[in-house]
N, C-alpha and C positions, 0 to 999 in steps of 0.2 A: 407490424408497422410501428414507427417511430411519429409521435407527434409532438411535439412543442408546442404552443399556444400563450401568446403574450408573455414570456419571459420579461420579466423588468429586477434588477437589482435595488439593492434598497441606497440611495446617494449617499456618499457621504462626504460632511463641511460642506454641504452646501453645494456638491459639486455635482454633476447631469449624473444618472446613472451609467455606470459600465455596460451593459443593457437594456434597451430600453424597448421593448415591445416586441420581441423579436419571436416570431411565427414561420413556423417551417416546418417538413417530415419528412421521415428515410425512410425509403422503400424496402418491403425485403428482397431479397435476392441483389440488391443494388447494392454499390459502395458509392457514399454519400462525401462530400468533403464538406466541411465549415472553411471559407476561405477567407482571410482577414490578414494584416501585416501586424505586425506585433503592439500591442494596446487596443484591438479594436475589439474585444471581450468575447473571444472566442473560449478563453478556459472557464470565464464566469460564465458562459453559457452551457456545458457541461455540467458545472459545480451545480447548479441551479435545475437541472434536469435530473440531479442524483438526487436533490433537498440539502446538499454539503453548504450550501449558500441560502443566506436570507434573501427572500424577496417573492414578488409575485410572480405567478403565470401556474402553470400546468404542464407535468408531460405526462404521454400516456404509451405504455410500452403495451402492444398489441391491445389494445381499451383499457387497460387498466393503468393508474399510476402506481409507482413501485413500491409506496408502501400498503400496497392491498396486494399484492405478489406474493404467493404462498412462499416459492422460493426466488431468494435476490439472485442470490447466482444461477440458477438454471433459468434468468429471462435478460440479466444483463449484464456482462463482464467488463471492467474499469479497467484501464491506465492513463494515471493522470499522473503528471512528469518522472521522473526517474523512480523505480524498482524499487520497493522498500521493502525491507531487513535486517537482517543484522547482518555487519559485514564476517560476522568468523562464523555464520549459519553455513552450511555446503549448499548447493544447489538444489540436488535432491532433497536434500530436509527441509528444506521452504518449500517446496511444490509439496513434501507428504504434510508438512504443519498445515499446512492451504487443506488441505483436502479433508483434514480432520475438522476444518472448521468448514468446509463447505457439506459437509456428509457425504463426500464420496470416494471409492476404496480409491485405497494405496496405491494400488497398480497402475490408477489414471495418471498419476505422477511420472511413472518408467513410460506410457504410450508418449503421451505429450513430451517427454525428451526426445524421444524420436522423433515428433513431429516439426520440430521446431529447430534439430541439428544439434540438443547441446548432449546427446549421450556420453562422449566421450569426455565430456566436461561436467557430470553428476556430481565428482567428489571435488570441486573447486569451490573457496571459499567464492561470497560474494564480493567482499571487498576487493578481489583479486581479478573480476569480471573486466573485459574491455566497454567500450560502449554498444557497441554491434551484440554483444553476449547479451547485456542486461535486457536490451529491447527483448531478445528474442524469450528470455526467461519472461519478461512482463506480458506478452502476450500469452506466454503458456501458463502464467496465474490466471488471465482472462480467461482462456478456454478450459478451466478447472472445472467447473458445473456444466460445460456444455450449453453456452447460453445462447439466447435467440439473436442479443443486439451483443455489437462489441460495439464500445465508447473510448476512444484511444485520443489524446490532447499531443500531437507534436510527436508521434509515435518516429516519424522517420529524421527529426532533427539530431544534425550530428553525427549523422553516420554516410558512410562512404556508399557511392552508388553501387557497390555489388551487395551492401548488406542493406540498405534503401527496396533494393527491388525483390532482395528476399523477405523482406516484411510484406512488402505489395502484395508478394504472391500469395504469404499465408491468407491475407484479409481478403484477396481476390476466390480463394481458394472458401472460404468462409460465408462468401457472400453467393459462391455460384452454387450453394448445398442449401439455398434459400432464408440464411441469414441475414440482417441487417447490419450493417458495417457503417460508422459515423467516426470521422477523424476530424482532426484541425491541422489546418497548415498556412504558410504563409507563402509560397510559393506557386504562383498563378501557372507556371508550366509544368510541376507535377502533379495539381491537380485535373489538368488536363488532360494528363498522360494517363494517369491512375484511376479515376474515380470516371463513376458512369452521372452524377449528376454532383454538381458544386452550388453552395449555397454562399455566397459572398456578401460577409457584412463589412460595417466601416461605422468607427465610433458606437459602435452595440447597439445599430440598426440595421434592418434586410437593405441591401444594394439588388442583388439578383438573387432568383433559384432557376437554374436553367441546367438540363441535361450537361454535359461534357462535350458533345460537337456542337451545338450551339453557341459554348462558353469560349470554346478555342475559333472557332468563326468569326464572332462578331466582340471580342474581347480581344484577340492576340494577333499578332502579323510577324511576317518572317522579317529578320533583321538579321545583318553583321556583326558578331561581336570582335572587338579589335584592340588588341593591347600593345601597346606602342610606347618608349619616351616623349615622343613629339606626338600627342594624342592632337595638341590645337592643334599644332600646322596642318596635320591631316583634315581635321575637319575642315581648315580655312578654307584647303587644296580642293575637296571633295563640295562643297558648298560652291565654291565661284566654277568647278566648271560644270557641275547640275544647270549652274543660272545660265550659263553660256549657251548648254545643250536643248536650256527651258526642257526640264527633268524636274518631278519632285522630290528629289532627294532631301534627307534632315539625317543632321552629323549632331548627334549628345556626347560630350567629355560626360566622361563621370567618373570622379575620383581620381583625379591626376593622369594616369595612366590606360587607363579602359575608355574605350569608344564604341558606339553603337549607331549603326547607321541602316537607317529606314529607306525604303524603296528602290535597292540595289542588291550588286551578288557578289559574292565572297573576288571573283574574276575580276569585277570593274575596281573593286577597292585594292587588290594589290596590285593591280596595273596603274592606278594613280601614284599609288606607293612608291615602286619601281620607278617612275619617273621622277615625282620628284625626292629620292635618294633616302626615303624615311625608312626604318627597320623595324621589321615586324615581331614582336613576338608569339603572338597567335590571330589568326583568322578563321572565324569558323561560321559556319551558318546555325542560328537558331531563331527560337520561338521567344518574341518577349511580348509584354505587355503593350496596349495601345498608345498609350500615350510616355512620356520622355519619362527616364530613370529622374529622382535626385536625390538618391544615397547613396553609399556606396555598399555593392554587391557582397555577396560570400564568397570566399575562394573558392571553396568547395565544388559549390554545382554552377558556379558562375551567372550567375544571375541577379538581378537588379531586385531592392524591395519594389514596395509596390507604390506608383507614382500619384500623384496630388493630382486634382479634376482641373479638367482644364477650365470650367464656366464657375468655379468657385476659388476665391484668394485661400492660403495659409487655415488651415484649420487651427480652432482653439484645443491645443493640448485637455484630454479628456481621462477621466477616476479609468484606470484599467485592471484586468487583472493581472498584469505580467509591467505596472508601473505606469507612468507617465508617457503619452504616445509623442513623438517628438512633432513641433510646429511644421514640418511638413507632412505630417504623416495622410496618408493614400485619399483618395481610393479610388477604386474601378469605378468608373459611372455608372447610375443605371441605365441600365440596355434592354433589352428586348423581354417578353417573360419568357414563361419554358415553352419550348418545342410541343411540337406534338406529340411526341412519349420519349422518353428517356431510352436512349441509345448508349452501347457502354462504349467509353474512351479508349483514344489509341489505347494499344498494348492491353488491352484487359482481358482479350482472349483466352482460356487455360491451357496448358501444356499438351501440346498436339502428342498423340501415337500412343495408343496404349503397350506397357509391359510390363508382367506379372513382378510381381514382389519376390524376391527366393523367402525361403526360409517359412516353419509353419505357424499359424496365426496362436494369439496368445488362449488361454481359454478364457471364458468370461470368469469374473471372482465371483463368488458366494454373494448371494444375498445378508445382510447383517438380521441377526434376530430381533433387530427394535425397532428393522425398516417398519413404517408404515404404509397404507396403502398408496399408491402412485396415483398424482394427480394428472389429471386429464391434460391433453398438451393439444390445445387446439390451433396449433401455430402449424404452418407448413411441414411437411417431412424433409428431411433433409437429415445430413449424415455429420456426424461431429468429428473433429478431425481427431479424431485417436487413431489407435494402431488397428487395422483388420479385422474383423472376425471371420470365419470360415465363411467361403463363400465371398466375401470382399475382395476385389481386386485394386490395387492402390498402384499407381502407374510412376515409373521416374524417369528421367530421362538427362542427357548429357548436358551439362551449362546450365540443370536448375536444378537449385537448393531446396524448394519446397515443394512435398507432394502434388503431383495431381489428384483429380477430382476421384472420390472412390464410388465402386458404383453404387446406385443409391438402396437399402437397404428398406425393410417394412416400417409403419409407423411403430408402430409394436416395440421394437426393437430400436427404434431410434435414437432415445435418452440414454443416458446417466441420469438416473433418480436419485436424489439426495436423500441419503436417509434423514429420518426425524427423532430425535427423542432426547434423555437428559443427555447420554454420554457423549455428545459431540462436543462441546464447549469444555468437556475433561478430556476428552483425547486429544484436542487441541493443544490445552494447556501442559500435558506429559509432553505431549512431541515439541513444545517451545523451550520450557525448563532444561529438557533432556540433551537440548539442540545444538547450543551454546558454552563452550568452554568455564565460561563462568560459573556456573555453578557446580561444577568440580573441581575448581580453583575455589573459592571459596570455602566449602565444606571441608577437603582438607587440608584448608591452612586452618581453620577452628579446630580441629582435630589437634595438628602438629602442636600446637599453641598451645591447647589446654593441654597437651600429655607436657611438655615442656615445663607449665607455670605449675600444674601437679606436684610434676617430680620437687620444684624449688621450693614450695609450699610445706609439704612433706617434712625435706632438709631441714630446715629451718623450725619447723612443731610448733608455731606461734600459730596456726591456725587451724580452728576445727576439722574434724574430718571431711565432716560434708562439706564444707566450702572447699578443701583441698580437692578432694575428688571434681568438683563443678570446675575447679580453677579460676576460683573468684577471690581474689588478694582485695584490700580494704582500697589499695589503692586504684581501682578499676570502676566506674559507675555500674559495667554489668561483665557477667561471665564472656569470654571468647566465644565460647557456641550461642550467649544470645544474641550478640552483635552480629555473630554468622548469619542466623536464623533473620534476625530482621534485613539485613544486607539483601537478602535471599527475596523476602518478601517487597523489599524496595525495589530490585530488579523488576519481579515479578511484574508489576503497575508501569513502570520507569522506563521498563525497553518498547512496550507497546505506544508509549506518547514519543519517545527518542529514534526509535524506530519502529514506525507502524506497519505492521504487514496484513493486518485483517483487509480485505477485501472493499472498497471506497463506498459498495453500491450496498452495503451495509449499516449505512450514515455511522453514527456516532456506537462504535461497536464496544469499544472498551467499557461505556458506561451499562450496557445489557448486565441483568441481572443473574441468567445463566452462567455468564462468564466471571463471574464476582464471587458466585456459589462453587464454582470452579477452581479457584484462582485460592479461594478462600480453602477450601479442602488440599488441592495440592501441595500449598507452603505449607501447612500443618500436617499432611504427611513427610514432608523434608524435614522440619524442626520436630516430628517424634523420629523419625530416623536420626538424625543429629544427635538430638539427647540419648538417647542409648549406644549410640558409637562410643562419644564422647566419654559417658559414662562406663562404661565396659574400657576402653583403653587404656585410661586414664586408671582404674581400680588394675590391669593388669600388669600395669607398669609399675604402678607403685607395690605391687606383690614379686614383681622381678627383680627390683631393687633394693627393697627395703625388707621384706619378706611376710610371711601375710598372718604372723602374731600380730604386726604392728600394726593392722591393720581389721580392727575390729568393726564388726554390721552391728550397726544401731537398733534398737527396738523400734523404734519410731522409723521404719527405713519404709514403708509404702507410702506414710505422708510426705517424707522428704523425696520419694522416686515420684509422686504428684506433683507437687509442689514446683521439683524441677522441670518435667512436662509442661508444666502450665508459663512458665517465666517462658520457655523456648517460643513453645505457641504463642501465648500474647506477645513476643517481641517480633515472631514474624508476620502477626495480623497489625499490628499497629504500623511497622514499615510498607505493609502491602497498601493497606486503608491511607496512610499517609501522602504514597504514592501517587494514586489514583483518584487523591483530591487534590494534591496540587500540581501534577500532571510531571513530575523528575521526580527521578530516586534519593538523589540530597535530600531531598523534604522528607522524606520517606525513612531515612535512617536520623536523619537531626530527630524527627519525633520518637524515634525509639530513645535515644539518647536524652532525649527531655524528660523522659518518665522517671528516671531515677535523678536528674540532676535537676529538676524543678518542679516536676507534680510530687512526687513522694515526701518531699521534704514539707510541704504543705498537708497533707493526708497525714503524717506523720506528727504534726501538731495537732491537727483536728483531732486521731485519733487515741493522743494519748493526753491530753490534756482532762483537764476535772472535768468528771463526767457524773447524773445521778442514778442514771437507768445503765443496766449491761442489756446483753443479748444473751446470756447463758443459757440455755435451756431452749434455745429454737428449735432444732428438729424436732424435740419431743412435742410442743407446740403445732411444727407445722403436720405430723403425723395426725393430731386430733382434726386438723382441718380435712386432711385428705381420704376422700372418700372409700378408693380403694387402700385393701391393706397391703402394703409390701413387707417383707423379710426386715426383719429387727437390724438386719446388720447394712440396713441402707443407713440408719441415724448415722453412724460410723462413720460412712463416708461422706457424708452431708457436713457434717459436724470437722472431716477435714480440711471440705471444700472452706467451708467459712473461716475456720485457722488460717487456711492458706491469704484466703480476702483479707483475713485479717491484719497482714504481713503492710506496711504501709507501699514496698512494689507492689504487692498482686491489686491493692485498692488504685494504686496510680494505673495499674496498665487498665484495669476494668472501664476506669473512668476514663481512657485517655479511645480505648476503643469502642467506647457509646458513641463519644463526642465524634468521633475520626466516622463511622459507619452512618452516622445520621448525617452529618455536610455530606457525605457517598450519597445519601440516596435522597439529601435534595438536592444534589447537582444535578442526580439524572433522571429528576422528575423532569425537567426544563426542556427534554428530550425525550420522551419517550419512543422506545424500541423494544423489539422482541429479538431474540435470538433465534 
């Protein structure tokens, strides 16, 4: 069960909160709706239930709130507005990148395409997605952990009623496996339609919480909807002769062209019509709101927002989450409280007539060797909507898109269990790097670049060996492969704020420390990858060309093959570090680019200006301090390392990546999270 308890936002300028006290809870096994017209702070109430939003209240997801949830995603799965990604990721590779960060196998990725219809759409970028696709991918990121609650904001906005009702069905389908289902909408007859209890606010206050036949009872009445050029005449026509017949009919224009008309039938209105000579463009019987429209409706599903009280004037525009709500905005009065228990709403029934699935169930995948033990699941049993297991029967039938209900399965067997351990937030990280065309474009065009400025370097013999081989000309602040390297680690930070795909019910996920450890490891595996490409090509081309007398190994060639190592790595930790404090990748590569053209130039006066103490002789020094003894030839490379520091870059990147890793980790003291 789902509870909320005094949600209140925190105001801002002075202005009422977006919500303001707002207490309610979803049932399991129920599909719940938050109904509100647009500004009445239905997504702040969400955000606020996730902790994504400052302010007071409490929720508690089966007794507990969700940051005492061992796992977030195996107790509550988020969509909160459009699909986030990266638009040149494939479909598939966002559900496996999801999985790696929620700890659970690959394969849950290939079911939930099935379950959701986008199979034949796996290798489809997302940018390339319609609106109806993205939905259907965002709920199958929801049901990645197999969670107890889905929290979806506006999940069927936008979309055409045949991909509207195949959304229904997945969360119908969700909720009768003994799930919790909570959405928001603003449409008072598909919450009716859909949902087994609606909770309707106005201005980020409760109006009602009543079941869905209570709400369409004493909330909705049948009406005409009427589209016409001569919308007044009709109504004039249909008004005087109501009064004639003393009938209570009421005729609303609304929006020039649309008329709605109260306590009559589709028959009396175009036999008025017909008489007196007006042209119809549609007539139809529906379900609208109690009281008169005054907005104008959506083409789409044809329906009126939601109307002003009739015992209060004009409301004061109110702080929303979705902007300013306009000076008429709604709402449904309060009415009755809830029924006597909660009955599900038209249409909520599931897919009558059971018949077998063809084809044989998948096997289950291996357990991972870092799972840890399985946490107790004291929530109902109930079946998660993946693909079969032996023994499962999964039912379909003609004219619906979504599975029916599978039969239900042992407790035991119920879950997906997230594995636990360090390597989730690195399998994440390889499958994000990996995912995206970017970083194969990049790498090599650093590659093409440096064998290119090589070869011209070379030519020309006005420049060192080692710098020719690095492909660092005087006139360049850093080599191609370091600019690569940080470019690489700027993404790295840069696409997760541009586009965030971690899971919402995660709070503030990019600042976790695993993923930092992660993030931080990965780019330094691509920048030592890098440097030895680079360097290997680069050394074979100029042996292809030039021939390889001219091309003499230096003595000093382990300090320089470090040295180089370390310029790659510190460029692509100070781009990633840069990134993910100031939340874009420009910041993220301008700070690699400031290291040589503003910190070094100052390190480089510190460092060489009169001085009366040296450091010579430190490792021998630091060996007397160190307890244990190590091998004689550590001083050696100790003694490089500080050559290298010595260098006024390697002292800029040192200092620029203290500075850069400490703002990182008091940002996200401000926030504390665990991965």
């Amino acid at each position: 069960m789902l509870q909320a308890i005094g949600l209140t936002s925190t105001p801002r300028r002075n202005r009422p909160p977006a919500v303001d006290d707002l207490t309610f809870e979803a049932r399991p096994g129920k599909v719940t709706v938050l109904l509100g017209p647009p500004g009445s702070g239905k997504t702040t109430a969400l955000r606020l239930m996730l902790g994504l939003e400052r302010g007071r209240g409490v929720t508690y997801f089966r007794g507990r709130p969700l940051h005492r949830v061992a796992h977030p995603l195996r107790e509550v799965g988020v969509l909160l507005g459009d699909v986030p990604g990266h638009p040149a990721r494939t479909v598939r590779g966002q559900l496996r990148m999801l999985c790696a960060a929620a700890g659970v196998p690959v394969t849950r990725a290939d079911d939930l395409l099935g379950v959701v219809g986008l199979e034949s759409l796996r290798d489809q970028r997302l940018g390339a997605l319609s609106r109806g696709m993205d939905r259907r991918l965002g709920v199958a990121a929801a049901l990645l952990g197999d969670p107890h609650t889905l929290i979806l904001d506006e999940p069927a906005a936008g979309l055409s009623p045949r991909e509207a009702g195949r959304l229904h069905g997945l969360l119908r389908t969700h909720a009768a496996h003994g799930g919790t289902v909570l959405y928001t909408t603003a449409d008072a007859k598909a919450a009716a339609r859909t949902a087994d209890r609606v909770v309707a606010v106005a201005a980020g206050r409760l109006v009602a919480d009543q079941d869905a036949v209570a709400f369409a009872r004493t909330r909705l009445r049948p009406r005409v909807a009427v589209r016409t050029p001569h919308a007044t005449r009709l109504a004039a026509h249909l008004t005087r002769e109501a009064r004639a017949a003393r009938r209570s009919v009421e005729a609303v224009a609304d929006h020039g062209n649309r008329l709605y008309v109260y306590g009559t039938d589709c028959a009396e209105v175009g036999e008025a019509a017909f008489r007196h000579g007006i042209l119809l463009h549609r007539l139809a019987d529906e379900t609208g709101p109690v009281h008169a429209p005054t907005a104008p409706a959506a083409e789409e599903n044809d329906r009126p927002p939601a109307p002003a009280p009739e015992s209060a004037g004009p409301a004061a525009p109110a702080p929303t989450d979705a902007g300013p709500a306009p000076a008429s905005a709604p709402d449904l009065a309060p009415g009755p409280g809830p029924g006597p228990g909660p009955a599900p709403g038209p249409g909520s029934a599931p897919c009558p007539g059971p018949a077998p699935c063809p084809g044989p169930a998948p096997a289950p995948a291996p357990a991972d060797s870092l799972a840890s033990a399985p946490e107790p699941d004291t929530g109902p049993a109930r079946v998660p909507t993946s693909a079969p297991e032996p023994g499962q029967v999964r039912a379909h039938h003609r004219g619906h898109a979504t599975p029916c209900h599978p039969t239900p399965r042992t407790p035991e067997r119920d879950a997906v269990k997230p594995r636990r351990g360090p390597l989730r937030p690195l399998r994440y990280e390889l499958r994000r790097i990996a995912g995206v065309p970017s970083t194969a474009v990049v790498l090599g065009a650093a590659v093409v670049v440096s064998a290119v400025l090589a070869v011209l370097l070379a030519r020309f013999g006005r420049v060192p060996l080692p710098a020719t081989v690095a492909a660092w000309p005087e006139l360049l602040p850093l080599p191609p492969a370091a600019l690569g390297a940080g470019l690489i680690g700027a993404y790295s930070f840069g696409d997760e704020y541009r586009y965030p795909a971690l899971p919402a019910s995660l709070g503030a996920a990019p600042r976790r420390l695993g993923l930092l450890l992660a993030k931080l490891a990965v780019t330094a595996a691509t920048a030592l990858l890098l440097a030895v490409v680079v360097a290997v090509v680069d050394l074979e081309v100029l042996r292809l060309l030039y021939g390889g007398a001219l091309i003499p190994v230096p003595g000093n060639w382990p300090l320089l093959c470090g040295g180089w190592i370390a310029l790659l790595v510190g460029c692509a930790w100070a781009g990633l570090l840069a990134a993910g404090v100031f939340r874009v990748a420009a910041a993220g590569f301008a700070a690699v680019l400031a290291v040589p053209v503003l910190i070094a130039p100052l390190v480089e006066k510190a460092l060489l200006g009169p001085s009366v103490r040296t450091v010579a002789g430190l490792p021998a020094r630091l060996r007397e301090l160190a307890w244990p003894r190590g091998p004689r030839e550590a001083d050696r490379w100790v003694d490089g390392a500080l050559r290298v520091m010595a260098q006024p870059v390697g002292a800029a990147l040192a200092l620029s990546l203290t500075a850069l890793l400490c703002a990182f980790l008091f940002a996200g003291m401000r926030r504390r999270a665990r991965w």
